[in-house]
Structures are given as structure tokens and as C-alpha cells.
N, C-alpha and C positions, 0 to 999 in steps of 0.2 A: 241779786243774781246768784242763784247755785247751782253747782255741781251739775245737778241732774236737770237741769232744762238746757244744758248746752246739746247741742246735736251732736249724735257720732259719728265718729268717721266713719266712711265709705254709706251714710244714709243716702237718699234720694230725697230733692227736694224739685221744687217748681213755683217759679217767679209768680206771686198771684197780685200781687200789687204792683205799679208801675215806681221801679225805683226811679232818683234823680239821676240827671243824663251823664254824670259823671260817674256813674256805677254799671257794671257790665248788666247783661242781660234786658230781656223785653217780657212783659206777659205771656205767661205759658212755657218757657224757656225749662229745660230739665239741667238741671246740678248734680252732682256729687260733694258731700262735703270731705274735704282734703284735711282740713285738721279744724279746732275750735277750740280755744282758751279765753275765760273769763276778760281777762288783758287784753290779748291781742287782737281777737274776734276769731269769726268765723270765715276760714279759706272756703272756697268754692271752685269747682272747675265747672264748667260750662259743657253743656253735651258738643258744643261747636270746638272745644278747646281753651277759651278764654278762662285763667283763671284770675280770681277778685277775692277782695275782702272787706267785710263789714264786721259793724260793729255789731254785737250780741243783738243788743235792743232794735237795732234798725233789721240785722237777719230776721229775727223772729216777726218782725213790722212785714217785710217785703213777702218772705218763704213759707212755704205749706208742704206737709207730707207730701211725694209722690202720692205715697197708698190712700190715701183722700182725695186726690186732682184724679184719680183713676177712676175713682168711683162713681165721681160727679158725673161724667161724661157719656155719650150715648155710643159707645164703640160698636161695633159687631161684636158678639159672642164666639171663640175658638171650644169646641168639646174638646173634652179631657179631662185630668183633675191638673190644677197651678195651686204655685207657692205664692204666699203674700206675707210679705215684713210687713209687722206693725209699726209707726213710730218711736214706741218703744225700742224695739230691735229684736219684740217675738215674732219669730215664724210660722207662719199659720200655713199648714195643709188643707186645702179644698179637693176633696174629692166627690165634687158634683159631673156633671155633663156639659157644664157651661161653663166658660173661662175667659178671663179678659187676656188681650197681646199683652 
């Protein structure tokens, strides 16, 4: 495990695996990560409030980009130009006519 595959703070994630029942969250579920250390794991807070923690290996088991769970999806389109974080933590400006919420 290094450095750079831990998630940053304040990314956006969403529950894409069903974790075991002793762990917060359900499928589809949006997160925040709250902090992540090789050791300790990765904090999470829950869009509902609940905050959890796992271990590196099982977050990156259960958790997916927000900006990928976005994508999949068949939303309505909002015009305008929208920001999108990369999972990395670049910022991408879309200045099309189409934009996801």
C-alpha cells in the first residue's frame, strides 16, 4: 500500500459494493472522506451523518469516485458549463450546454 492510492480528504466517494452489516452505509450511499492513513484506515462520513471507518483495502473493495457513480447514471441534463474533480483531485471545467446536478 502507498502514499498515493490513499484517498484525500474531503474526496467524494459512493458505496458501490454492498459492505458487511457491521459497517455503515448501503449501495449508492454518497461519503466524504474525513481523513485516511495507511494504519489507521480510511474515515468516512455519510451524506446522512454517520461517520465509519475501514480498513484501506476493504475501502477501496466497497468505494468508487463519486465522479464515476455520476457518470454511469442516466440523470436529466441541467445547461450551463459545471466543475468536475477528478479522482485524482484535478478540476475540470466543462464549458458545454449540458451538465449533470
Amino acid at each position: 500500500m502507498t502514499i498515493e492510492m490513499l484517498p484525500r480528504v474531503g474526496q467524494r466517494y459512493v458505496v458501490a459494493v454492498r459492505p458487511p452489516d457491521w459497517y455503515a452505509g448501503r449501495i449508492g450511499d454518497g461519503a466524504v472522506v474525513e481523513e485516511a492513513t495507511a494504519q489507521g484506515g480510511v474515515y468516512v462520513r455519510f451524506d446522512r451523518g454517520l461517520l465509519d471507518t475501514f480498513p484501506v483495502a476493504r475501502f477501496l473493495e466497497y468505494f468508487r469516485p463519486a465522479v464515476l457513480a455520476a457518470r454511469e447514471t442516466n440523470e436529466p441534463r441541467i445547461p450551463g458549463p459545471w466543475i468536475e474533480r477528478t479522482p485524482s483531485g484535478r478540476i475540470l471545467l466543462h464549458r458545454t450546454n449540458d451538465r449533470r446536478p
